[in-house]
NULOSE-620415 format. One record per atom (N, C-alpha, C): residue in one letter; x, z, y. Coordinates in steps of 0.2 Angstrom, whole numbers, plus 5000, padded with zeros to 4 digits. Last residue first. Layout:
<recs>
aXZY ...
</recs>
This chain:
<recs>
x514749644827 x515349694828 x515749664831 x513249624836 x513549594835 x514249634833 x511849764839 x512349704844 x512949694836 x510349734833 x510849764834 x511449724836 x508649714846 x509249684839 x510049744839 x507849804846 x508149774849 x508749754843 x506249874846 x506549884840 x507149814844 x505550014856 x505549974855 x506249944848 x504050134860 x504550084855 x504850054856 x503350134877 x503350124869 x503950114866 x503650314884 x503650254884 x503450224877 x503450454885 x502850404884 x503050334882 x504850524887 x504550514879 x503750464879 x504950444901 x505550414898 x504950434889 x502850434908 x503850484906 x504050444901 x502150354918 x502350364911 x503050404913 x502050324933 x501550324929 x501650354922 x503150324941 x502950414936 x502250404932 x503450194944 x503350224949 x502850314946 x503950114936 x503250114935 x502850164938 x505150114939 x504850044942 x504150064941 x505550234934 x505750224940 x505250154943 x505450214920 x504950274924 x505150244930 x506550114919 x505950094917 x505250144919 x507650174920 x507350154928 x506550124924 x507550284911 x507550304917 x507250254923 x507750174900 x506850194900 x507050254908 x508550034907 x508650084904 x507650114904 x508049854905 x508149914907 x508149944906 x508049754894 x508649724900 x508549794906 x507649754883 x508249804883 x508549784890 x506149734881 x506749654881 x507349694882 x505549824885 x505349794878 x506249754875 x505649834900 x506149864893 x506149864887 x505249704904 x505749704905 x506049784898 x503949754898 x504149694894 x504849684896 x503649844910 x503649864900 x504049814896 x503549774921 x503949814920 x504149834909 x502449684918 x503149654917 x503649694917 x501249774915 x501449744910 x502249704910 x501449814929 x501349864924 x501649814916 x500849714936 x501549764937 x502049794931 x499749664930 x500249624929 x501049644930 x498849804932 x499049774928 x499449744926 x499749864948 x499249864946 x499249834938 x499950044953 x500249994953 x499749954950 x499950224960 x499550134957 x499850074957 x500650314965 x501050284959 x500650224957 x499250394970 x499950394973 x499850384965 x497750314966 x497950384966 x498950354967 x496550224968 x497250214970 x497650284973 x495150284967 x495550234966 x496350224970 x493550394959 x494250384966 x494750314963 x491950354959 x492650354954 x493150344959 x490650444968 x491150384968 x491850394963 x489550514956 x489850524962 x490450444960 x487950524949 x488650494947 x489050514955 x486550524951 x486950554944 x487550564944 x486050494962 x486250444959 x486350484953 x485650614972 x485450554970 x485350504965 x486350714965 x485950724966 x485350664967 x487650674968 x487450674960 x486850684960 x487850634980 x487850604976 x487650624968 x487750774985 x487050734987 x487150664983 x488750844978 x488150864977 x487450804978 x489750794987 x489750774979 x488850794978 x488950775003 x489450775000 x489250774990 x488850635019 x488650645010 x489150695007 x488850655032 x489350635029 x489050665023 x488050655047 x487950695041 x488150665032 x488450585057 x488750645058 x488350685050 x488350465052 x489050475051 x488950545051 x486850455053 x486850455047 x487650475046 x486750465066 x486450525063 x486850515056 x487250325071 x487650405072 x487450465069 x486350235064 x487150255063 x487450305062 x485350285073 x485350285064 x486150275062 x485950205085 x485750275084 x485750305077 x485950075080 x486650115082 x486550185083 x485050035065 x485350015074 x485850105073 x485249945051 x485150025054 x485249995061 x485249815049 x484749845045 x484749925044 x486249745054 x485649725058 x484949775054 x487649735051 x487049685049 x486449685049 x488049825057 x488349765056 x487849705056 x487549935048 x487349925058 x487549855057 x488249915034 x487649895036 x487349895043 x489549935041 x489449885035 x488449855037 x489550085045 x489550055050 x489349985045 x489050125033 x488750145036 x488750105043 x490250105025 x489550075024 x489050095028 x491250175034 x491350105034 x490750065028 x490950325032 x490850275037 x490950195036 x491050345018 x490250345021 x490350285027 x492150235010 x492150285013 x491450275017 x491850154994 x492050145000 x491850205003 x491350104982 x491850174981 x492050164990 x490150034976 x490449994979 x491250044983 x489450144974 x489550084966 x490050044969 x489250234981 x489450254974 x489850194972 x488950164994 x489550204994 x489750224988 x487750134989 x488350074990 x488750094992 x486950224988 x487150194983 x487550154984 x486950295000 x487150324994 x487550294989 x486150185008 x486850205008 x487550225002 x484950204998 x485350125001 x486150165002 x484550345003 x484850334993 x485050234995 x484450335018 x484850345015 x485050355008 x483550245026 x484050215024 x484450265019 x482050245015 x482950215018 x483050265025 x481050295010 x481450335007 x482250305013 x480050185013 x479950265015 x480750305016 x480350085009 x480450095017 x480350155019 x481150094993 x480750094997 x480750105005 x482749994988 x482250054991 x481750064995 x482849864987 x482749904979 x482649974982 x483449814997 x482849804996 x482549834989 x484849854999 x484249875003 x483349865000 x485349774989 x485149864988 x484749874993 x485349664994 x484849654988 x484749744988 x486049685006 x485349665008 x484949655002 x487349685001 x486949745005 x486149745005 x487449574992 x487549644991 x487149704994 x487549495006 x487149494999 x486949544996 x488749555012 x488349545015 x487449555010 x490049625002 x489649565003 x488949585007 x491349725001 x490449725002 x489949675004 x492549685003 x492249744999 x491649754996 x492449595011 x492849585004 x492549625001 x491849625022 x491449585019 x491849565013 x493049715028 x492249745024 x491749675022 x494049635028 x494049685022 x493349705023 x493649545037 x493749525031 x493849565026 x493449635047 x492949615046 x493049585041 x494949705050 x494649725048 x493649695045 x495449545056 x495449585046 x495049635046 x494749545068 x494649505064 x494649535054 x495649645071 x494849645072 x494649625067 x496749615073 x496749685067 x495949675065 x496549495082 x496749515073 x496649555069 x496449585094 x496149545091 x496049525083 x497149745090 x496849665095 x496349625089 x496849905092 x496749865089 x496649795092 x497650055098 x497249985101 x497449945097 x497750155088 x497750195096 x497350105100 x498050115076 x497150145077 x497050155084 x499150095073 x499050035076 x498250045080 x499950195067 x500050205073 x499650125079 x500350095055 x500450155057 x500650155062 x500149975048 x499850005051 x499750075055 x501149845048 x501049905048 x500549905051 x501849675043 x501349705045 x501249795042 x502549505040 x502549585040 x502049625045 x502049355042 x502549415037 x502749505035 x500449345036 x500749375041 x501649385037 x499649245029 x500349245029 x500849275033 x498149305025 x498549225034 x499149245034 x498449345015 x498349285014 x498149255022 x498849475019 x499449425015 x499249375016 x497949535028 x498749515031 x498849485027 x497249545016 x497049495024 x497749485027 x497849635012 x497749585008 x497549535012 x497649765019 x498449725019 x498549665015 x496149775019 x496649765025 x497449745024 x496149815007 x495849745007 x496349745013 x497049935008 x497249875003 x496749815002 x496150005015 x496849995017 x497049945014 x494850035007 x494849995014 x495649965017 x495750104999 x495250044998 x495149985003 x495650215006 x496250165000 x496250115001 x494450265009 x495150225015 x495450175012 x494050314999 x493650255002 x494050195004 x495050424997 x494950364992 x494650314994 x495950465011 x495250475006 x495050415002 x497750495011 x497150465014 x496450485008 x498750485004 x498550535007 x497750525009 x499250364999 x499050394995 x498750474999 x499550215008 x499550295008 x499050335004 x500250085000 x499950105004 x499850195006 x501249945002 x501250005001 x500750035003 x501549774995 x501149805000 x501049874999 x501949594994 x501949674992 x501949714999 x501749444990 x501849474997 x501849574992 x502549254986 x502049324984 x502149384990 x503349164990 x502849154984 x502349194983 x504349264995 x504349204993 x503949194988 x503449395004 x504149354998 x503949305000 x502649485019 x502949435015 x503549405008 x502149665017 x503049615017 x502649535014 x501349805024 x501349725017 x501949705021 x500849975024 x501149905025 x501449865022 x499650115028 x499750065024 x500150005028 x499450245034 x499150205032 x499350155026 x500550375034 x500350325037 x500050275034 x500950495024 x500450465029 x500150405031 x501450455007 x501450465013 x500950465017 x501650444992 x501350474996 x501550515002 x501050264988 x501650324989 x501250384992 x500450124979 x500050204982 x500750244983 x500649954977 x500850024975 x500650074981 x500549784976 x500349854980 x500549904974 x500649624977 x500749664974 x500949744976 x499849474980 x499649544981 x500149604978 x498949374974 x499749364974 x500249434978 x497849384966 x498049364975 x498649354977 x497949464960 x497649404956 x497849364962 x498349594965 x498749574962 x498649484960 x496949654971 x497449594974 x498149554971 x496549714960 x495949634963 x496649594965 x497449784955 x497149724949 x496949684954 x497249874964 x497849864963 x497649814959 x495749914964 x496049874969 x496749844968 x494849914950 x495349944953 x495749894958 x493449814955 x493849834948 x494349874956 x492249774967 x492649764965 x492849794959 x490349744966 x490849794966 x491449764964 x489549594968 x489649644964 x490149704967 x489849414968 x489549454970 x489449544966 x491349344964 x490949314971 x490449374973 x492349354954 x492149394957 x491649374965 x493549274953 x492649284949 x492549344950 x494449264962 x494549334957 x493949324954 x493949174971 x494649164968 x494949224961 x492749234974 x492849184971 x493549164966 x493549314986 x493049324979 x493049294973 x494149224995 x494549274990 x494049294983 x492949155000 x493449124994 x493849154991 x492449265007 x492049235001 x492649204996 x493349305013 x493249365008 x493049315006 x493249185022 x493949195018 x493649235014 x491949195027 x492249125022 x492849145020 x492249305035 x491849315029 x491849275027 x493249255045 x493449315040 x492949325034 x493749135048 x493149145047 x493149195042 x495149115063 x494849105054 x494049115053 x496148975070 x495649035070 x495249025061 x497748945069 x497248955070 x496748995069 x498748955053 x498848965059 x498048935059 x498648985039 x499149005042 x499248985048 x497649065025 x497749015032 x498549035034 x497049035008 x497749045012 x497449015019 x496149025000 x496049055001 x496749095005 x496248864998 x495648895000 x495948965003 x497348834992 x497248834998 x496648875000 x497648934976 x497148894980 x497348904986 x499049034971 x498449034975 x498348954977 x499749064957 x499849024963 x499149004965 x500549224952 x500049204953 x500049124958 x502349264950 x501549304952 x500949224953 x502749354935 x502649274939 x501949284944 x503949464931 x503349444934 x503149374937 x505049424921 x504549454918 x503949474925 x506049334928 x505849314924 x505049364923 x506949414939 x507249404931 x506749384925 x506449384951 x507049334949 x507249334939 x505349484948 x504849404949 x505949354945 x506049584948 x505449564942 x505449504943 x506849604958 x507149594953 x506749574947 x505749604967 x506349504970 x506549514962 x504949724965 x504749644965 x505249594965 x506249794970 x505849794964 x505549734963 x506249754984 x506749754979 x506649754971 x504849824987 x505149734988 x505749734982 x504849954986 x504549894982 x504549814981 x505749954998 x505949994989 x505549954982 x505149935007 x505749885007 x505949894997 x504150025008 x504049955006 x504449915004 x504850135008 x504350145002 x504450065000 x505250135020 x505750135017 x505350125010 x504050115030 x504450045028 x505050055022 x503750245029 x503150205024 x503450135023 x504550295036 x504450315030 x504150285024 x504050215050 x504850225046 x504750255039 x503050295052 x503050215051 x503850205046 x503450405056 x502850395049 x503050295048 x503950385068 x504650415060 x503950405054 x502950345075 x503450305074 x504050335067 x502150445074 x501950385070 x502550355069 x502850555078 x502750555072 x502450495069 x504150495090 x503450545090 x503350525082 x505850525096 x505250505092 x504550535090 x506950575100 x506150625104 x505550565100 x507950535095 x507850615092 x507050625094 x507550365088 x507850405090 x507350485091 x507250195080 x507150295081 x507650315086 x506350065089 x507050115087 x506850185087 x505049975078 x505250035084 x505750055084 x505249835071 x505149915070 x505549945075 x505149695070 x504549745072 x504549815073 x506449665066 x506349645070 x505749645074 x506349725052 x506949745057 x506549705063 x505449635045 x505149735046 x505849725052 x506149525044 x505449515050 x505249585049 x507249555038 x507249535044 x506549555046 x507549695027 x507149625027 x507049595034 x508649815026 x508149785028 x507849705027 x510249835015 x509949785022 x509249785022 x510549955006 x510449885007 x510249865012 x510950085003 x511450035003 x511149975003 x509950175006 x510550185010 x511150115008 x508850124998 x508850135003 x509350135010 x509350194984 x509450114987 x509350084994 x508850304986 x509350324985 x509450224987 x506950334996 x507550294989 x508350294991 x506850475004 x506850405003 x507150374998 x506850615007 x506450585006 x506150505003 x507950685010 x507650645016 x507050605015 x508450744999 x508250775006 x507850745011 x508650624993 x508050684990 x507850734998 x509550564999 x508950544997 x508350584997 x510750684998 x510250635001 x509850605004 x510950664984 x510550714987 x510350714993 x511250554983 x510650544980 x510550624980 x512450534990 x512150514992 x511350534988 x513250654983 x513250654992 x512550584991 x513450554974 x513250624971 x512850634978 x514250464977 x513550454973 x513050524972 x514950524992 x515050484985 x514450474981 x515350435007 x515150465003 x514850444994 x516650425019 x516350395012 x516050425010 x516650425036 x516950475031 x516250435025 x516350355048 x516850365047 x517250415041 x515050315050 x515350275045 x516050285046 x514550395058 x514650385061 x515150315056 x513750475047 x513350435052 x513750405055 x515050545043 x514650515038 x514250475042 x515250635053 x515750585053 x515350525046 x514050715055 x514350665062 x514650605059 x514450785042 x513650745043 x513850705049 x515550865045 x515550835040 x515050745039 x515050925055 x515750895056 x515550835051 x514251015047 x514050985052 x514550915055 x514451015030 x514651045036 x514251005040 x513451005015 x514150985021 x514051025027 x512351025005 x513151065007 x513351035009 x511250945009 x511650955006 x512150965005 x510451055021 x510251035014 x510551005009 x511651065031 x511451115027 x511151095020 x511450925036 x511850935033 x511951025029 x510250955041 x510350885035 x510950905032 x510251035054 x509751045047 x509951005041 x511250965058 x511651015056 x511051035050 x510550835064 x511250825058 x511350905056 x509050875061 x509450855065 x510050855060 x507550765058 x507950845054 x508550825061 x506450695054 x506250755059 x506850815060 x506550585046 x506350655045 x506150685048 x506950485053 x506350495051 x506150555049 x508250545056 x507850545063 x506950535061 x508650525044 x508750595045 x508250585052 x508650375045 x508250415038 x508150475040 x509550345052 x508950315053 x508550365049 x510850395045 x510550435054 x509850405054 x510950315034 x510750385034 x510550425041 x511050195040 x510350195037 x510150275037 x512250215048 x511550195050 x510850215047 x513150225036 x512850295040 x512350275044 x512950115031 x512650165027 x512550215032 x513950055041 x512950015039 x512450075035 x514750095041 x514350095045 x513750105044 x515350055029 x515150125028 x514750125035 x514549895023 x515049955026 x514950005028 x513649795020 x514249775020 x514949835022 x512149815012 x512649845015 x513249805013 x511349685001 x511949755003 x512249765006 x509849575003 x510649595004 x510949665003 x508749554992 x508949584998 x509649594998 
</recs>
C-alpha cells in the first residue's frame, strides 16, 4: 500500500478516524492533551505531529497507528460513504471495520512480498468472474477444493484460508469485510456477533472472494439486499450445510420426535446460528413456513442442547482468529529474526505474548 505523501493526507485520515468515532475535535483533542486550536490545525495538515501525538491517537480513536500514514486501497476508497459530523452509525461502523481491513492488508502484502506466506493457487473450478452463478455448484466445488465435500466444516479461519482467504476476528460491530490482493483476498470480520453469525459471515466474504469481488462490506447492507448479496448468501448456507447433510440427519430421526433433535443436531455439529438452520432446512422443503416460525420464535438454549445432544456448539472465530498458515508465516517470519517479538504479537493479532513466543537461536552477527 502506498504512504501518505503529506501532512494533509495525515490530518485527513485523522479527521476521517475522529468522525468515525463519533468525537468532535475538542472531545479528541482532550483525549490527547492538545488544545483545541491545537487539533484544527493538525486536521487541517497545518501543524506536524510527532510519534508520540500520533499513537496516542490511535488509541483514542481506536484504529491502527499505520492507519494514519498510508493510502487506502482504491476500490474501499471508491465505495466508502463520506463521513461527516451527522453520520449515522453504520456509516462510522463501516469506517471502523475498513480501518481493521486495510491493517490486515498491509500485513498480508508484507508476508506474502517477504516470502513467509504463499497463498494457495485455486482451481478454476472454484473462481467466477462474470455472469451468472450456481451458488450450490460453487459451495460444492469450494468443498471439494478443501476435501471436504460432505460433513461439518474445521475452524473457519483454516477452511478459507485453503481458498486463498485470509480472515481475522476484530472487535467490532459491523458485520464483516473482504479486499481483493494480488493472488489472494483478506477479510475481517466481527468478533461481536454470535458465534453462528461468524460463521455465516466468513462463508459470506468467502463468496465475495471467489467471484472476485474486489471489495465488499457488510455493514449496513441488512437494510436491502440485491440480487448478489442473495445469491452468496445461498452459497454460504450450502457451504456450510450441504443439502445431503440435511436430508441424511433428517432421516436418523424419527417422524415422531422432528423436527426438533434434527435441528438441534445440525446446529451442534454444523455450529451455525438456530435461525439460519432453520431457515436451511424451510429451504429444502422439510419444514413449511409456519414450523419455521414456531421453531425461530423458540430459539434453543444451552440446556436443550445438552439435554439433547450432551454437547452444545464449540464457539469459533473468537476476536484475533487468524488462521493456520497466518500463524505459521508470522512465527517463521520471527524464527528468521526479520521481526522484532513486539510486532511479532502484533501480526498474531494477541494471540501470544512477547514471554509465549518460541525460541529462537539466530546466528551471531559478524564483528
Amino acid at each position: 500500500m502506498e504512504a501518505v505523501q503529506s501532512w494533509d493526507e495525515v490530518g485527513e485520515r485523522i479527521a476521517e478516524a475522529r468522525l468515525a468515532a463519533g468525537m468532535s475535535q475538542g472531545d479528541l483533542a482532550s483525549k490527547v492533551g492538545l488544545d483545541r486550536t491545537a487539533m484544527v490545525r493538525v486536521e487541517a495538515g497545518d501543524r506536524r505531529v510527532s510519534a508520540l501525538e500520533l499513537s496516542r491517537l490511535a488509541q483514542a480513536l481506536g484504529v491502527p497507528l499505520a492507519h494514519f500514514l498510508s493510502r487506502p486501497p482504491a476500490p474501499l476508497v471508491s465505495r466508502r460513504a463520506a463521513l461527516e459530523d451527522v453520520s449515522d452509525e453504520a456509516t462510522r461502523a463501516s469506517y471502523r471495520l475498513d480501518a481493521w481491513l486495510e491493517q490486515h492488508a498491509r500485513n498480508a502484502h508484507w508476508l506474502v512480498a517477504e516470502g513467509f506466506l504463499a497463498p494457495p493457487r485455486l482451481d478454476s473450478s472454484v473462481q467466477r468472474t462474470e455472469g451468472q452463478i450456481d451458488p450450490g455448484a460453487l459451495a460444492a466445488a469450494a468443498r471439494e477444493a478443501v476435501d471436504k465435500p460432505s460433513g461439518p466444516l474445521g475452524p473457519m479461519a483454516d477452511v478459507v484460508e485453503q481458498l486463498g482467504l485470509f480472515l481475522t476476528v476484530v472487535d467490532e460491530p459491523a458485520e464483516g469485510a473482504s479486499l481483493l490482493r494480488d493472488g489472494y483476498g483478506v477479510a475481517v470480520i466481527s468478533g461481536e456477533a454470535q458465534p453462528g453469525r461468524r460463521r455465516w459471515t466468513a462463508a459470506h466474504e468467502l463468496g465475495h472472494h471467489l467471484l472476485q469481488d474486489e471489495y465488499h462490506s457488510d455493514a449496513g447492507v441488512a437494510a436491502g439486499r440485491d440480487e448478489r448479496e442473495r445469491q452468496i448468501d445461498r452459497f454460504a448456507e450450502c457451504f456450510l450445510l450441504p443439502a445431503r447433510d440435511v436430508q441424511d440427519a433428517w432421516r436418523e430421526v424419527s417422524p415422531a420426535e422432528k423436527p426438533r433433535p434434527a435441528l438441534l443436531a445440525l446446529a451442534a455439529n454444523y455450529r451455525m446460528s438456530w435461525s439460519a438452520v432453520v431457515n436451511r432446512v424451510r429451504n429444502l422443503g422439510l419444514i413449511d413456513s409456519a414450523e419455521a416460525r414456531r421453531q425461530k420464535a423458540n430459539s434453543p438454549t444451552r440446556g436443550d442442547f445438552l439435554a439433547a445432544l450432551g454437547k452444545q456448539p464449540n464457539p469459533d472465530l473468537e476476536t484475533g482468529t487468524t488462521g493456520k498458515l497466518w500463524r505459521k508465516a508470522v512465527l517463521s517470519a520471527w524464527q528468521a529474526g526479520a521481526i522484532t517479538a513486539p510486532r511479532t504479537v502484533e501480526l498474531l493479532y494477541g494471540a501470544l505474548t512477547v514471554d509465549e513466543l518460541p525460541t529462537r537461536s539466530l546466528e551471531e552477527p559478524l564483528p
